[in-house]
C-alpha positions as CSV (number, residue, x, y, z in Angstrom):
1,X,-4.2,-9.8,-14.2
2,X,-6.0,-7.4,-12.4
3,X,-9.1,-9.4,-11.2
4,X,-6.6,-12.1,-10.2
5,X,-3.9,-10.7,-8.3
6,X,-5.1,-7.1,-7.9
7,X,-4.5,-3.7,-9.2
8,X,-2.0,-2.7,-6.7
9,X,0.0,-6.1,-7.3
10,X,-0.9,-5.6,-10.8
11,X,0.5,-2.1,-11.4
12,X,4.1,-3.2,-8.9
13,X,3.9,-5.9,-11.8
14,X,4.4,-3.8,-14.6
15,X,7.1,-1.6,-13.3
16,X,8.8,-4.9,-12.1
17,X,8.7,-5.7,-16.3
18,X,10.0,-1.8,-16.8
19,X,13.0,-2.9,-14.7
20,X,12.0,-0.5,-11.9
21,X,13.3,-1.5,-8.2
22,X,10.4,-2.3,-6.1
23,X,10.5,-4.9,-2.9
24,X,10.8,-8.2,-3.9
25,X,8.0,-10.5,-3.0
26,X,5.1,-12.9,-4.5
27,X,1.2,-12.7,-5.0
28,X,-1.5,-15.1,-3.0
29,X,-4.7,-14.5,-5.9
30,X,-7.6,-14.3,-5.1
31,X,-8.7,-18.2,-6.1
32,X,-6.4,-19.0,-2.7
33,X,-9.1,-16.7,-0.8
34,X,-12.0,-18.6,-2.4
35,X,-10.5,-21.4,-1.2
36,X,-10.2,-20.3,2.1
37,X,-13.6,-18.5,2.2
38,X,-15.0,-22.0,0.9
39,X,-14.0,-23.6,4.7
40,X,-14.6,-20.5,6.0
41,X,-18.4,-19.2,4.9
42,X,-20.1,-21.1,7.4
43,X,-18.7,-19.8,10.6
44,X,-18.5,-16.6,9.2
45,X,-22.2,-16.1,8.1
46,X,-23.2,-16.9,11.0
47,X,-21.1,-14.0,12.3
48,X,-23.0,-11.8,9.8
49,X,-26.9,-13.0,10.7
50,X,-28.8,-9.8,11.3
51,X,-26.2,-7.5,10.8
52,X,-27.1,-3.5,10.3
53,X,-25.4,-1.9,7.4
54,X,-26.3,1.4,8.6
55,X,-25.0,1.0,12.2
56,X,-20.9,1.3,11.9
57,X,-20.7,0.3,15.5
58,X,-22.5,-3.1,14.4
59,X,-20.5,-3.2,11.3
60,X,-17.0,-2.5,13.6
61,X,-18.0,-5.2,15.7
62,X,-19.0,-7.6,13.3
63,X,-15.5,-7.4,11.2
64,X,-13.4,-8.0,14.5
65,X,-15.2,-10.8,15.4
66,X,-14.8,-12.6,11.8
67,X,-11.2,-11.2,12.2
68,X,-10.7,-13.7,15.2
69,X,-13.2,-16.6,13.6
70,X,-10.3,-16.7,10.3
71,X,-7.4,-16.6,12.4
72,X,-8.7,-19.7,14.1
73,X,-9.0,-21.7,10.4
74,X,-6.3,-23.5,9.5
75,X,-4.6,-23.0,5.6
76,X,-5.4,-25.3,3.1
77,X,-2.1,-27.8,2.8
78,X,-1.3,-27.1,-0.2
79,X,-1.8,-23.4,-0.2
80,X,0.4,-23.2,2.9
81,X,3.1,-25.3,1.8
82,X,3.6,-23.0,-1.5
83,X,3.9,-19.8,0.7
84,X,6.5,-21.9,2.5
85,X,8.3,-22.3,-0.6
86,X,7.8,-18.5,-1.6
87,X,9.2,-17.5,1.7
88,X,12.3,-19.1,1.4
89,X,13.5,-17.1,-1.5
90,X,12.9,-14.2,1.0
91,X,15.9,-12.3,2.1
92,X,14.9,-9.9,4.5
93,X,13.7,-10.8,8.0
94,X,10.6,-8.8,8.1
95,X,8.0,-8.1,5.2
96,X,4.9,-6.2,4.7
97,X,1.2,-8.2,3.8
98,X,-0.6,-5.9,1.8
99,X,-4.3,-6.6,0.9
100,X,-5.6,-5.4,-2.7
101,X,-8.8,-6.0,-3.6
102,X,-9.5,-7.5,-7.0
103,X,-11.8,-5.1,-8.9
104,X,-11.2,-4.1,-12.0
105,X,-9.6,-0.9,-13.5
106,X,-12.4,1.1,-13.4
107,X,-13.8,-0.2,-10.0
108,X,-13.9,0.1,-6.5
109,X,-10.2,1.2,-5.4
110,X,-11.0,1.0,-1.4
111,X,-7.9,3.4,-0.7
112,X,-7.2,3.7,2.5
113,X,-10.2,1.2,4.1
114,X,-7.6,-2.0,4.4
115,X,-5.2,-2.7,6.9
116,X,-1.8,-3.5,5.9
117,X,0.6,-5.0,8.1
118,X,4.3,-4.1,8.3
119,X,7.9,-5.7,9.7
120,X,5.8,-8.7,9.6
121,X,8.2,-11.6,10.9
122,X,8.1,-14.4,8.2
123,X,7.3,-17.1,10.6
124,X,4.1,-15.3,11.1
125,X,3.1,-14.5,7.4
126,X,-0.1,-17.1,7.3
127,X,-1.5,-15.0,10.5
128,X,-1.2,-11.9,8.8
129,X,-2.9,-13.2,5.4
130,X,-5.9,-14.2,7.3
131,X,-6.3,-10.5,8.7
132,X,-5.3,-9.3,5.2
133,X,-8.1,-11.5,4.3
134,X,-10.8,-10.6,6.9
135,X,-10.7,-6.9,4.7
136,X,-13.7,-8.3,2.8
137,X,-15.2,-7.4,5.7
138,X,-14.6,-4.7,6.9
139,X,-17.2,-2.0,7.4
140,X,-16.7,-0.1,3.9
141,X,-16.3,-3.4,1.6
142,X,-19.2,-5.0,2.9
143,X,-21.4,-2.5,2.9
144,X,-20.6,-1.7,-1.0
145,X,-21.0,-5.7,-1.3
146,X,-24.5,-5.9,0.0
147,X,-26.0,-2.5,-1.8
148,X,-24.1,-3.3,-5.2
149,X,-24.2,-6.5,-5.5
150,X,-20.8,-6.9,-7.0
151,X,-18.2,-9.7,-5.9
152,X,-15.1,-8.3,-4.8
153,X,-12.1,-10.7,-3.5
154,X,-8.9,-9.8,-2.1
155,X,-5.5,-10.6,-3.3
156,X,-2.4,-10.4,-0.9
157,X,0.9,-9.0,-2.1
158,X,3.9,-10.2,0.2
159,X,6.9,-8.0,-0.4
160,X,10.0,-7.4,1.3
161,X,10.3,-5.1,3.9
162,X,12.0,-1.6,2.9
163,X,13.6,0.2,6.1
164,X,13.6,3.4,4.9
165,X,15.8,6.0,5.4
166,X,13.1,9.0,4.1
167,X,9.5,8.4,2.1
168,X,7.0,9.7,0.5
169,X,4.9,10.1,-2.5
170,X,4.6,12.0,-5.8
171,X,2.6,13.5,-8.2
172,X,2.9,14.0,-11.9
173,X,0.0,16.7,-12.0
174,X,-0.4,19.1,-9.6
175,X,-2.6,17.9,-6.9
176,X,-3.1,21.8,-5.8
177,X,-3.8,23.2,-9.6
178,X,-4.0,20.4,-11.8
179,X,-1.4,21.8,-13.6
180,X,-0.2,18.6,-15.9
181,X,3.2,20.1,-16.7
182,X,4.9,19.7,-12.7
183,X,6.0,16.9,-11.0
184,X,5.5,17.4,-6.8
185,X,7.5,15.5,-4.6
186,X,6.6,15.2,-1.0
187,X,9.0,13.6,1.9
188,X,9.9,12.8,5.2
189,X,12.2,10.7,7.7
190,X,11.5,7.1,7.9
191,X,8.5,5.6,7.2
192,X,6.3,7.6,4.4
193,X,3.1,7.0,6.4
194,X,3.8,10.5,8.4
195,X,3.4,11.2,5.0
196,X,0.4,9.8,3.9
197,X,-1.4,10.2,7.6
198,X,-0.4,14.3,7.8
199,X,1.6,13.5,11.0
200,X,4.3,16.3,9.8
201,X,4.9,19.0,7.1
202,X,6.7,17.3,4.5
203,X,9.5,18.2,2.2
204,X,7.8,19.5,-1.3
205,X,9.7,19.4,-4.5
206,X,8.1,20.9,-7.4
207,X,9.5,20.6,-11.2
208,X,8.5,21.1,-14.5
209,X,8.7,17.9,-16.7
210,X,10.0,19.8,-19.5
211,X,13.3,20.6,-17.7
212,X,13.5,18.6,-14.8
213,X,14.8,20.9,-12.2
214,X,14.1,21.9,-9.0
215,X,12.1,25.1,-9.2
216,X,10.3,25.3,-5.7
217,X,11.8,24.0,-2.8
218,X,10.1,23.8,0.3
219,X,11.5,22.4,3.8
220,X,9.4,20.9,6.1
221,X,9.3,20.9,10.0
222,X,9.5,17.2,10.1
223,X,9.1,17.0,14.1
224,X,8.8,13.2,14.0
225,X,9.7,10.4,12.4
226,X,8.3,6.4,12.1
227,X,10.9,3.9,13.0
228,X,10.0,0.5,13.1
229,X,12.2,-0.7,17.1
230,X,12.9,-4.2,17.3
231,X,13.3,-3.9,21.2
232,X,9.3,-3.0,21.2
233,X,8.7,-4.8,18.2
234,X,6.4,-2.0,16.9
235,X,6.5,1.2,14.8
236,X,7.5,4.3,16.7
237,X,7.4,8.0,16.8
238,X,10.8,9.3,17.1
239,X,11.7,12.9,17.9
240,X,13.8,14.7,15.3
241,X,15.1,17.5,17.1
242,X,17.9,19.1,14.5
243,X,17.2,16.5,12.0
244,X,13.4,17.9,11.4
245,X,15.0,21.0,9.2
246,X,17.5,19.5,7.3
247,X,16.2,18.3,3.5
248,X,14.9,14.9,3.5
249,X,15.9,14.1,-0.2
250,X,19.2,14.9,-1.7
251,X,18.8,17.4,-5.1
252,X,20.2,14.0,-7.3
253,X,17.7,11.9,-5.8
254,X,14.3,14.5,-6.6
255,X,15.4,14.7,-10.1
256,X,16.0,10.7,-10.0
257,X,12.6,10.4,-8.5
258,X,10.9,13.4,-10.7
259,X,12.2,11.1,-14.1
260,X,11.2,7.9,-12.5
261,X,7.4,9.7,-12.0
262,X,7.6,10.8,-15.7
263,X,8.7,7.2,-17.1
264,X,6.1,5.4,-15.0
265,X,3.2,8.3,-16.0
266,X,4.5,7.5,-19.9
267,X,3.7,3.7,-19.6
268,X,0.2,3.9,-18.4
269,X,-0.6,7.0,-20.0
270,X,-2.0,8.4,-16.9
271,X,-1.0,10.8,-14.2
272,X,-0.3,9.1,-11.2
273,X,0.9,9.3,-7.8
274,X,3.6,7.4,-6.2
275,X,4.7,6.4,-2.6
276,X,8.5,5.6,-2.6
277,X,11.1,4.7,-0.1
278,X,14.5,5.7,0.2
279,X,16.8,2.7,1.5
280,X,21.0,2.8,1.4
281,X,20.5,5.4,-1.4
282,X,18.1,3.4,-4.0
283,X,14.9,4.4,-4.4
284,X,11.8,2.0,-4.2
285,X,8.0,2.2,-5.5
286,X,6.0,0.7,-3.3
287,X,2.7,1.7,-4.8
288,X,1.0,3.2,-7.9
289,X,-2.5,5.0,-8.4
290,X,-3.7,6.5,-11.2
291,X,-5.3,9.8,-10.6
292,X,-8.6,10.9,-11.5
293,X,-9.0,14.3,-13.1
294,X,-11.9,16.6,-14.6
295,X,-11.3,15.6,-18.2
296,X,-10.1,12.1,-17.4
297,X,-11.7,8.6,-17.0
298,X,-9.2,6.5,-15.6
């Protein structure tokens, strides 16, 4: 179902089959953006007359205007009116909107070029799909569009919002020396994104998959953390003080995670890497990539 919902929604998918906890949430496909785009395409390519894929300035401004031109459209009744439905069965009172764009397995991955949008209040989920939406054009995707050719919509996964306690991601290769035969675990207070964005020096956790212990430990100065303060109604940096030396992840949970990584590597019969969150001691996988190595085509 990758072309329809995804890969990102499409690999959460499977591991939802394994009986592996991720967020709860639901799928809008990418026919719902066709929809959209169908009301849409007018306003919006006139947005895009005379544009200059080779000035990123042009292209910035270009994607926040269309950004504000979608926002303005109203949902199609029906497609609204089943998100509504969706919602309902929501139990948290924020959730993350998570673009993914519908390539196939072998295409264009866009890691890291869309925007998604956390401790999104529920009431304000068909704003936020819009901007999840207006990724098709953002600088990267639609200069790929225009020099290949190809048709790429966007899917947008609505999950459940995770408050975590630590974060971070995994690897079931090495990602230093390609060594197939470790497991690296990297983590942090709060939010895994001072993870992913380098903010701090992580946690590292490093075992072999034959054994599955902990043979190289490594604690982080984790000066910071990301919080998510309902007061300013934001994510925010928080000093650590103390709390930035002491492990991140207990010993029970690395091996839990490390075995989780090997189970989830097994099923697609690829290595991957992992981001995770750690919320009231159970471990979540918010996202799966497969990872792309010299003697690999993935």
């Amino acid at each position: 179902m990758v072309r329809s919902v995804g890969r990102k929604a499409a690999y959460l998918g499977e591991l939802t089959r394994l009986g592996i906890r991720i967020p709860w949430g639901f799928v809008i496909t990418r026919s719902a953006f066709r929809r959209f785009m169908d009301i849409a395409k007018d306003t919006v390519s006139d947005a895009l007359k005379g544009v200059n894929l080779d000035d990123p300035r042009d292209l910035s401004r270009r994607y926040e205007r269309i950004k504000e031109i979608m926002t303005q459209i109203d949902l199609p009744m029906d497609i609204s009116l089943e998100i509504d439905q969706h919602v309902r069965e929501i139990s948290t009172d924020f959730v993350a909107v998570r673009p993914t764009f519908t390539s196939g397995i072998s295409g264009p991955s866009f890691a890291g070029e869309v925007d998604s949008f956390l401790y999104v209040n529920k009431a304000d989920i068909p704003f936020f799909l819009k901007q999840a939406w207006a990724n098709y054009f953002s600088p990267k995707a639609l200069a790929y569009r225009v020099a290949r050719g190809d048709s790429i919509d966007i899917a947008v996964l609505i999950q459940e919002m995770v408050d975590p306690d630590s974060a971070g991601t995994v690897f079931t290769i090495h990602p230093v020396t390609g060594n197939p035969n470790w497991v690296v675990i990297e983590s942090s207070w709060g939010l895994g994104q001072v993870v992913t964005r380098g903010l701090v020096t992580p946690d590292r956790f490093t075992l072999p998959k034959r054994d599955r212990i902990i043979a190289e430990r490594y604690i982080g100065n984790k000066h910071l953390m990301l919080r998510f303060d309902p007061s300013y109604r934001g994510i925010r940096e928080i000093p650590l003080g103390g709390k930035a030396l002491e492990p991140s992840l207990e010993d029970e949970k690395v091996i839990e995670l490390a075995n989780l990584a090997i189970r989830i590597e097994e099923h697609f019969g690829k290595h991957v890497n992992l981001e995770w969150a750690l919320q009231d001691r159970k471990l979540y996988i918010l996202e799966v990539r497969g990872i792309k190595t010299m003697w690999e085509d993935i």
